[in-house]
N, C-alpha and C positions, 0 to 999 in steps of 0.2 A: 296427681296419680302417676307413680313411678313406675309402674310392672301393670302388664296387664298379660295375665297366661292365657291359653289355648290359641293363639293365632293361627289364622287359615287350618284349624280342625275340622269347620264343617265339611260334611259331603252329601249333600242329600239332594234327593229327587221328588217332585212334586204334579201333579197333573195338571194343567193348565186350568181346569176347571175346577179346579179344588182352592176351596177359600180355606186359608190356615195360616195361624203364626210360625213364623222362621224365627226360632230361638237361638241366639249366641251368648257363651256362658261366661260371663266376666269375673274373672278372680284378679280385684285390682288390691294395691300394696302401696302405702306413704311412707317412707322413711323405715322401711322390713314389717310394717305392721299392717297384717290387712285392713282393709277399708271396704265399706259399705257404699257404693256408688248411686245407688238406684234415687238419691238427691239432687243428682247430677241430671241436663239433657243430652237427650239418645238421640241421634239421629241417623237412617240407613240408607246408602246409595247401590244401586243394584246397575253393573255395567258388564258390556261383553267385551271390554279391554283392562290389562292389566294396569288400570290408572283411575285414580278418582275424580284426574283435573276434570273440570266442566259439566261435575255429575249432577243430578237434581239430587240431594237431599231432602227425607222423607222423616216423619215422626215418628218413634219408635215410644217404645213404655218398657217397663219394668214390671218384672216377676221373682218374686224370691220363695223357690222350695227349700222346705227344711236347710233354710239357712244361707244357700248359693243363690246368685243374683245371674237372672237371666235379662239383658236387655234381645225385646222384641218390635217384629212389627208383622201386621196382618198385609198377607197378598195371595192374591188371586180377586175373582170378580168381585166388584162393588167391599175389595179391600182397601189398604193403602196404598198397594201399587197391584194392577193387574201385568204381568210379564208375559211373554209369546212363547205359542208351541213351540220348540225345537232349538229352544235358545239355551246353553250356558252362561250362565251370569256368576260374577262375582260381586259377592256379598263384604261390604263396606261398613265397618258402622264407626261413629264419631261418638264419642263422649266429650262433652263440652264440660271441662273443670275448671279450677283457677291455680296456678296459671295454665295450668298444660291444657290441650285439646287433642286429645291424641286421636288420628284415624287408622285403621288397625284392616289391614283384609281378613275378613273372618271366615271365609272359604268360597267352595263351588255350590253351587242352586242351577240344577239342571230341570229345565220343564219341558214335560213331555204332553 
């Protein structure tokens, strides 16, 4: 996976008590030719520092509208990850390909 566009685009806000998937929209590219990743594993780490060392990674899935591939994952209560009022998190995600595995920040996830 050579290109992977939108990096750190997200900006969204969410309510602590709100169960919802956190969609990031991968437009990956092998050799200038797009590529369909959603074959590949997703994996999201959600941190309040700008680093992913030491983060728990979490399961993510695949969704693809009309043709664009979103890698997700479900948070909030009795999600894949429940996160805390009044935190900032940066939102991580990993695509696990061969050979690359790229980790990519894919922006801000503010819960209120």
């Amino acid at each position: 996976m050579e290109d992977w566009k939108g990096e750190g685009d997200m900006k969204e806000t969410i309510s602590a008590l709100s169960k919802e998937y956190i969609r990031v929209k991968v437009d990956a590219e092998k050799s200038g030719v797009t590529y369909d990743p959603t074959g590949d594993v997703v994996t999201f780490a959600f941190t309040t520092v700008n680093s992913p060392v030491g983060a728990t990674w979490l399961a993510g899935t695949w969704e693809t509208v009309n043709g664009e591939h979103f890698a997700r994952c479900m948070v909030g209560p009795a999600g894949t990850v429940t996160l805390v009022a009044g935190n900032t998190y940066i939102v991580w995600v990993k695509i696990t390909d061969s050979p690359e595995v790229p980790i990519k920040n894919a922006g801000i996830l503010q819960v209120i």
